[in-house]
matplotlib code that plots the C-alpha trace (Angstrom):
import matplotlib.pyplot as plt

x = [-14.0, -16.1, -17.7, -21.3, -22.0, -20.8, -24.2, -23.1, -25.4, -27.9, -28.0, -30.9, -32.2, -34.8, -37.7, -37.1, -37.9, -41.1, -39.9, -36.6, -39.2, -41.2, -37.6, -36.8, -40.2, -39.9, -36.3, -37.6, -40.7, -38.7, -36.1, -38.4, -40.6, -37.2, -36.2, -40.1, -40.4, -36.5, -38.1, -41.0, -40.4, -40.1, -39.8, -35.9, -36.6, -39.2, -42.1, -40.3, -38.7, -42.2, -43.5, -41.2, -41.8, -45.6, -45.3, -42.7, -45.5, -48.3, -45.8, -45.0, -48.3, -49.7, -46.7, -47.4, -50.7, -50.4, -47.1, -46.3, -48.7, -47.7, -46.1, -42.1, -39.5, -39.2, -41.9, -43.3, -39.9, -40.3, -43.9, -42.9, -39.4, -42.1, -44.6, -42.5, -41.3, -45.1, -45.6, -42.6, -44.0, -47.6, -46.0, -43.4, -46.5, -49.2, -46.8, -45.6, -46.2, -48.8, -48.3, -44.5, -44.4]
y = [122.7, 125.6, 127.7, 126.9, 130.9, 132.1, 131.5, 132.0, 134.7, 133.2, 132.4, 134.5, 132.9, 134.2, 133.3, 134.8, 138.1, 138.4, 142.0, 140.4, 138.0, 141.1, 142.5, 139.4, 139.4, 143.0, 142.9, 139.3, 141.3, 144.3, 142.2, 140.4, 143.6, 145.1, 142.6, 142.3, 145.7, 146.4, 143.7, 145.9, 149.5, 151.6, 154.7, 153.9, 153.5, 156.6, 153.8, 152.3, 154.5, 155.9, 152.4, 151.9, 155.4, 155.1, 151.6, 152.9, 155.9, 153.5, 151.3, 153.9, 155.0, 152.0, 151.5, 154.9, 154.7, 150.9, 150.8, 154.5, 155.3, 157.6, 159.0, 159.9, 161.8, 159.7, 159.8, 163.0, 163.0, 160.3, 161.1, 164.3, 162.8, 160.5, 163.6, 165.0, 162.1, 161.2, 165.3, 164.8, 161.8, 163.3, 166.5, 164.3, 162.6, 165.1, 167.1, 165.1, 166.5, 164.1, 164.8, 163.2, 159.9]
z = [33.4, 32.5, 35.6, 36.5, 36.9, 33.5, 31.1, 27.6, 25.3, 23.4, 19.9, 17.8, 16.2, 13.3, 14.3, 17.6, 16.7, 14.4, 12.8, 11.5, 9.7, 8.2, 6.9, 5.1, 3.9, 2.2, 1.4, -1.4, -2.6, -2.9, -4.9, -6.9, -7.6, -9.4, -11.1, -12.5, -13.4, -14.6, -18.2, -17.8, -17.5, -20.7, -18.6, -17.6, -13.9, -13.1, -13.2, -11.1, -8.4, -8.2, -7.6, -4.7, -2.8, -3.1, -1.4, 0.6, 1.5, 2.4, 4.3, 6.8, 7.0, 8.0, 10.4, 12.2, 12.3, 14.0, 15.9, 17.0, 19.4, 20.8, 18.5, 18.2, 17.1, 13.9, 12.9, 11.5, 9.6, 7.8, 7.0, 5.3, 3.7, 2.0, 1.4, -0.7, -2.6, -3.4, -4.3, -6.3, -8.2, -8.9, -10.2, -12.5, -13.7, -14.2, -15.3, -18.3, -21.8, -23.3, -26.6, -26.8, -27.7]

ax = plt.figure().add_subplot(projection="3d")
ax.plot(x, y, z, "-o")
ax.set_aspect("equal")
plt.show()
């Protein structure tokens, strides 16, 4: 017979937590957006890896600007992580030769 006091852990369920809902959420667009652009992209992936970090970018922005208040440790890091990725891309891209084919 089991004991009375002993109350098992519950079972999480997915629903339970609304965040783990918004990760499923961006892990299928996030799937679906590759496999869309990999028939797509001419540019061997630049298109889209630059796709992905400007997302990314206005992702976390929104997120900081929403959830973080006050702000932490985390997040000025991961703003300029993704600063520098979206410098990065604007320089790639502005900085292409227009003249190659």
């Amino acid at each position: 017979m089991a004991d009375p006091l002993i109350v098992p852990p519950p079972i999480p369920k997915l629903l339970d937590y609304p965040a783990s809902i918004g990760v499923a959420l961006v892990v299928a667009f996030t799937t679906v957006l590759l496999v869309v652009v990999s028939k797509f992209d001419q540019t061997g992936g630049v298109l889209t890896l630059s796709l992905l970090v400007v997302l990314a970018f206005l992702g976390l922005i929104t997120f900081c600007a929403f959830f973080t208040i006050p702000t932490d440790e985390i997040t000025s890091s991961a703003i300029g992580g993704l600063t520098a990725a979206f410098g990065a891309i604007i320089a790639y891209w502005l900085g292409k030769n227009r003249n190659q084919p």
